[in-house]
C-alpha positions in Angstrom: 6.3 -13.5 -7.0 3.0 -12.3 -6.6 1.2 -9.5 -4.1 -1.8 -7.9 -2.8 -2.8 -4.5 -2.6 -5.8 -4.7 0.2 -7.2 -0.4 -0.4 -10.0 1.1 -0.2 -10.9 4.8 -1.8 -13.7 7.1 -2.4 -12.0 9.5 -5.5 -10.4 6.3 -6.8 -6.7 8.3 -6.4 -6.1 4.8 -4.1 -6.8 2.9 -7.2 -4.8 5.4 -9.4 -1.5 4.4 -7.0 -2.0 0.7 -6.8 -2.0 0.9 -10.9 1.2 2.7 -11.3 2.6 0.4 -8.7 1.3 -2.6 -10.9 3.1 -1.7 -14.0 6.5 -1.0 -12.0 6.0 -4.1 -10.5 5.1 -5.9 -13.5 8.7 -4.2 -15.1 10.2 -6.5 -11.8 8.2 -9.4 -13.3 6.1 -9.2 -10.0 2.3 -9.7 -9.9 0.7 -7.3 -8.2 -3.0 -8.0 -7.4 -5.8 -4.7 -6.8 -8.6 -6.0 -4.1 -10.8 -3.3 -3.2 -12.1 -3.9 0.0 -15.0 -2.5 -0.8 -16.1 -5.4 -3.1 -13.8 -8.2 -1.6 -12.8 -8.1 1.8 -11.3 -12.1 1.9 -8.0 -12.5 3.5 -5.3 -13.9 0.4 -3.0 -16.8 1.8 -1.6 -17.6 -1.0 0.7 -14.3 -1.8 4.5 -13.6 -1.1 3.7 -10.0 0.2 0.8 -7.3 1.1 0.5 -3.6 0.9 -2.3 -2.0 2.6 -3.8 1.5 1.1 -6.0 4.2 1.9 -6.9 7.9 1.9 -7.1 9.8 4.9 -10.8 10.9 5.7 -12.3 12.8 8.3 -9.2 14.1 10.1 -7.3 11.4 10.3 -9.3 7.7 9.4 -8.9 5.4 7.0 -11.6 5.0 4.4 -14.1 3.0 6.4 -14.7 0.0 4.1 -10.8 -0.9 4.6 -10.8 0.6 8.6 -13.7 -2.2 8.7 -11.8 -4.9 7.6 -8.9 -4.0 9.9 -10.4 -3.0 13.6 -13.4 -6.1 12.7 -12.9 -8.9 9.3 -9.1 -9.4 10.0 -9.1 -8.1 14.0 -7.5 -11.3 15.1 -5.5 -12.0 11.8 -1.5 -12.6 12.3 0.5 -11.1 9.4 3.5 -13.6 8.1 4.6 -11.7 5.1 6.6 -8.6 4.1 4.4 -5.9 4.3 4.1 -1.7 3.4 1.7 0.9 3.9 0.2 3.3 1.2 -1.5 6.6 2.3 -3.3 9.4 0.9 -4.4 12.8 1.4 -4.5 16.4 0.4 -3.3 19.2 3.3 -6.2 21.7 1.4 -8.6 19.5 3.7 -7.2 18.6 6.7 -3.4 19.7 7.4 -2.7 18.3 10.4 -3.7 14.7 9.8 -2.7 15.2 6.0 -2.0 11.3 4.8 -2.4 10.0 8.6 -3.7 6.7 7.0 -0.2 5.3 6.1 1.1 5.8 10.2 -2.6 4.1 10.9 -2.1 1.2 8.6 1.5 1.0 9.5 0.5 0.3 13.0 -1.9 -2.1 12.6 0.7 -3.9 10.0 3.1 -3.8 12.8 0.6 -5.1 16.1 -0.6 -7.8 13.2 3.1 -9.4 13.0 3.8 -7.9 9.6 7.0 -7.2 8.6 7.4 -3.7 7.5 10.1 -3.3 4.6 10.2 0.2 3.9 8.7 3.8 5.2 4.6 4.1 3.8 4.0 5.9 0.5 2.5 9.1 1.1 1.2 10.8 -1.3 -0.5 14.2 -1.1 -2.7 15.6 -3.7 -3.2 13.9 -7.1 -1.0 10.9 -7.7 -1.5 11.6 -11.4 1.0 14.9 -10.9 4.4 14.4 -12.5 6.1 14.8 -9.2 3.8 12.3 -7.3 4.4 9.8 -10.0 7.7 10.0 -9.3 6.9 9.7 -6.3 5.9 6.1 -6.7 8.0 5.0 -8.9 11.1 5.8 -6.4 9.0 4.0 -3.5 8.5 0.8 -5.8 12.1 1.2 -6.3 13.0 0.7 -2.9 10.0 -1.7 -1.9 11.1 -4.3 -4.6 14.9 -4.2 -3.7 13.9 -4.5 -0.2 11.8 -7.1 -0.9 14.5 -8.8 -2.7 16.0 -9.2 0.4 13.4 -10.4 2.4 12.8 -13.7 -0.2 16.7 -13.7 -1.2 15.9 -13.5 -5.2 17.6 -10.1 -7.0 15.2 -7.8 -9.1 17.3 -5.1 -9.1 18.8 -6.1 -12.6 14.9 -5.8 -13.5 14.3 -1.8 -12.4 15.9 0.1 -14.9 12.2 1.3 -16.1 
């Protein structure tokens, strides 16, 4: 089983998330591939699932290397794969569109033909807080045992980490 996570981020706290997600997903025995937009913005065919991530920037956008590759790169691309949305943000800078990225990214999974397994992770603040990384460890949880469904194989003996 092997995945994508397409983010872009500006602190790197996007980066910080898709890492703790690779060693919960790696405790599955799921590969879990980091593509900063940024750097690579080529579509993978070849993977069983997809998670999109991104902070929230100026009052409600997704970081614009990743918003590039979704309104222009992959505008006309159809999804075919199980799919989940990651956002970040911190309510010190912007409260009302505080981690607006994940509905964003959510919605253009969804118009795309993506099948949306489980609710974004949202993650406000510092994902290297105790709570947070709990945080994503509980949605990784979820996303692999819903994913396990999707595909029909059973991780869930695999996530006592």
């Amino acid at each position: 089983m092997h995945g994508v996570l397409y983010y872009s981020t500006i602190s790197g706290n996007t980066r910080l998330v898709g890492e703790a997600l690779q060693g919960f997903f790696a405790n599955a025995g799921i590969t879990l591939t980091l593509q900063d937009v940024a750097e690579d913005a080529n579509w993978q065919d070849e993977v069983d699932f997809a998670l999109f991530g991104s902070g929230t920037y100026a009052h409600g956008m997704i970081e614009k290397s990743l918003r590039k590759c979704v309104e222009e790169i992959w505008k006309e691309k159809k999804i075919r794969i199980p799919c989940a949305a990651i956002g970040l943000g911190d309510h010190r800078y912007d409260r009302e569109y505080n981690m607006y990225a994940a509905d964003q990214l959510e919605d253009w999974i969804h118009e795309h033909g993506g099948e949306l397994i489980c609710t974004a992770l949202r993650i406000n603040r510092s994902p290297v807080k105790p709570n947070n990384q709990k945080i994503i460890e509980n949605w990784a949880k979820n996303f692999i045992q819903n994913l396990s469904k999707c595909i029909d194989i059973d991780y869930s003996h695999r996530l006592d980490y």
